[in-house]
Each structure stands twice: as structure tokens, then as C-alpha cells.
N, C-alpha and C positions, 0 to 999 in steps of 0.2 A: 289151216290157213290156205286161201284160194290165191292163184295169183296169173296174171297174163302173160303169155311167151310169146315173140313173135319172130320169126325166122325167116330171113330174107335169102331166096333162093336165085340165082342167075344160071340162066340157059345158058352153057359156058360149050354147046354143042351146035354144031356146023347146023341142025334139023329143028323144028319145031317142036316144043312141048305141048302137050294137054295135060290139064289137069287132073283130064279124068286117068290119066295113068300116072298120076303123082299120090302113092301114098307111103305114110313115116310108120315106121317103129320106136317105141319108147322100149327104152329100159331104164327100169327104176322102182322104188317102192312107192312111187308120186303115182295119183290116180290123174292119166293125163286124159285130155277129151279138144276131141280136132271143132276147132269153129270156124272152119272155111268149109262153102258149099257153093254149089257154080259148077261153070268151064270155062276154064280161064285159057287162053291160046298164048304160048309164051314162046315169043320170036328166039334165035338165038343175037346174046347180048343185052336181052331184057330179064329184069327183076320182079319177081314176086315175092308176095310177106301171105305165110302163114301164119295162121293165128291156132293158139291151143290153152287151155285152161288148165293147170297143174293144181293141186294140189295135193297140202306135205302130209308126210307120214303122221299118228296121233304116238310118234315115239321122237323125242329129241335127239341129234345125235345130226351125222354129218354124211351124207348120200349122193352118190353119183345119178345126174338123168344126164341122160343120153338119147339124142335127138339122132334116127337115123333117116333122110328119104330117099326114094327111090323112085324114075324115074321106068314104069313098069319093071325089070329084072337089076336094072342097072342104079346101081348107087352114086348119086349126083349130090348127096352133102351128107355130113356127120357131123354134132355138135355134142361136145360133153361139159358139163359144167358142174363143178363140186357144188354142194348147197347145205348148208347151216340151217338143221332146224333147232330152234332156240326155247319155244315156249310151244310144247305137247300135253296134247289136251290128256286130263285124268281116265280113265278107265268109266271111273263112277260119277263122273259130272259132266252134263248136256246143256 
């Protein structure tokens, strides 16, 4: 199962962001994949929403993803959220 995440990040720093030095680390058994492309200039006290594609493991059962980004070296958000996967697909059936 595929499904949409999207993470709203605020520049919560005295300095201007680019985008081009904004990138996340996944952790999890989820195949995650980034769908923002651009350069976005992010004032400080403004918001951006990233977008990313997840999908779940082909094993039921209950898994942490964990959203981490960083802002070139420096880590400006972490998100984790348990997730329920319910209906995993068979081994032998496509």
C-alpha cells in the first residue's frame, strides 16, 4: 500500500533557508521516496510542506517511520509516527 506524507517544516532560524540544503533521512522498513524538487528560499518564520511517497512493508505487523531533516548539518525537525500495517500482501500473489 502507497500512501502521501507531508511535512511542514518552519524556519524557526534568525537566517534564510534553501532548499537546496534541506534534505531528510527516513528510517524505517517503509520504501520512502522525496517528491519535492525546486529551490524554495525559506525566509525565517515561514513554512514549507514537503512531500514524500511511503510505502508499507509486504509484512503486517506495526513499524516506526521516522522523518528526520536537516537543514545542511543541522537538524531543524524530527517526526516519528507508529504505523499499522494491516493487510500484507502474500509472498505468492501479484
Amino acid at each position: 500500500s502507497t500512501s502521501k506524507v507531508t511535512l511542514n517544516i518552519t524556519n524557526k532560524d534568525t537566517k534564510e533557508w534553501s532548499s537546496e540544503h534541506l534534505h531528510g533521512k527516513e528510517y524505517s522498513k517503509f520504501d520512502v521516496t522525496k517528491e519535492w524538487t525546486g529551490v524554495v528560499i525559506l525566509q525565517p518564520g515561514e513554512t514549507i510542506q514537503l512531500y514524500y511517497k511511503i510505502t508499507a512493508p509486504n509484512i503486517a505487523g506495526k513499524y516506526k517511520l521516522i522523518f528526520t531533516v536537516y537543514n545542511d548539518s543541522k537538524r531543524v525537525a524530527s517526526r516519528t509516527r507508529t504505523i499499522t500495517v494491516t493487510d500484507a500482501v502474500s509472498p505468492g500473489i501479484k
